[in-house]
C-alpha positions, 0 to 999 in steps of 0.5 A, spaced: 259 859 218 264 861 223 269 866 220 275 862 219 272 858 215 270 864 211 277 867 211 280 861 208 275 859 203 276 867 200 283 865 201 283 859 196 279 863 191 283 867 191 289 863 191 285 858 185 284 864 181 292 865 182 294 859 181 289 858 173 292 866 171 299 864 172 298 858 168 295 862 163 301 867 163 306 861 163 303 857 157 302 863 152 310 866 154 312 860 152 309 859 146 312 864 144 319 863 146 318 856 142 315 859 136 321 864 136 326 858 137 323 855 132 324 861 127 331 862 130 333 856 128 330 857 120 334 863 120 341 861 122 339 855 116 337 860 112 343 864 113 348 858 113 346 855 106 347 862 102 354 863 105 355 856 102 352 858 096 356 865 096 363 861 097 362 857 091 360 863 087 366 866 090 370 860 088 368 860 081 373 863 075 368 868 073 368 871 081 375 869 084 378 875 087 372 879 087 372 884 093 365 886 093 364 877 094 369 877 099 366 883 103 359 880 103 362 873 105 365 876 111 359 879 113 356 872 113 362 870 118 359 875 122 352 874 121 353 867 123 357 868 129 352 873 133 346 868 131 351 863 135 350 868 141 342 866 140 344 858 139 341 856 146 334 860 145 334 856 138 335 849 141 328 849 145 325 846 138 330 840 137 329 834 140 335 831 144 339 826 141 339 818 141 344 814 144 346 812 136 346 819 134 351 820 139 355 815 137 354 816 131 357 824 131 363 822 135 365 816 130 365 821 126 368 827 130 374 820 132 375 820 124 375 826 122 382 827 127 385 821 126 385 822 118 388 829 119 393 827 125 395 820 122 396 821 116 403 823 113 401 821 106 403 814 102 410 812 105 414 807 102 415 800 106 423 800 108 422 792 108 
C-alpha cells in the first residue's frame, strides 16, 4: 500500500470517530436542553396558576386588604416576570401553532380591542 493511501484511510478513521463523538455529544445536550424546557415550562404554569389562585383569595372579604397577601402577590408578579426571561428556552417543547390556531388568536386579540375601544356604553338613538 502506498503511503498516501495509509495517510488518508487514518485520516478518515480518525474523522469517523469524530464525526459518531460528536453526534453522541450533541444528541444527549440536547436531550437535556429539552428536558429542562419542558420543565420550565411546567414551572412558569405552575406558578401562574397559584398566583391566580392567591388573587382570588385576595379578593375574597375575609382576606381583602390583607398586607402579607399583597406582598406575596407581588412576589409572584415578580417570579413571573424573571421566568418571562426563560420563555425562549421553554418554548422548545411547544409545538408551533396551525394556521386556524393562528386565526383563531388574532379573532380573539381583534375583539378584545374593538370591545374595548369601540364601546362607549348603550347610547340612546337621537332619531
Amino acid at each position: 500500500m502506498n503511503s498516501y493511501n495509509i495517510a488518508i484511510l487514518l485520516a478518515l478513521a480518525i474523522s469517523l470517530l469524530a464525526n459518531a463523538g460528536l453526534f453522541w455529544y450533541v444528541r444527549n445536550i440536547i436531550g437535556r436542553l429539552l428536558y429542562i424546557s419542558q420543565n420550565l415550562s411546567d414551572l412558569t404554569t405552575l406558578i401562574s396558576t397559584y398566583k391566580k389562585h392567591l388573587k382570588a383569595l385576595y379578593d375574597t372579604e375575609m382576606y381583602y386588604g390583607d398586607d402579607t397577601i399583597k406582598h406575596l402577590i407581588e412576589h409572584t408578579n415578580s417570579l413571573l416576570e424573571l421566568l418571562e426571561d426563560y420563555e425562549d428556552i421553554a418554548a422548545l417543547t411547544e409545538l408551533p401553532l396551525t394556521r386556524e390556531e393562528i386565526y383563531e388568536e388574532n379573532e380573539e386579540t381583534t375583539d378584545e380591542v374593538e370591545k374595548d375601544v369601540f364601546y362607549g356604553g348603550t347610547r340612546k338613538s337621537d332619531n
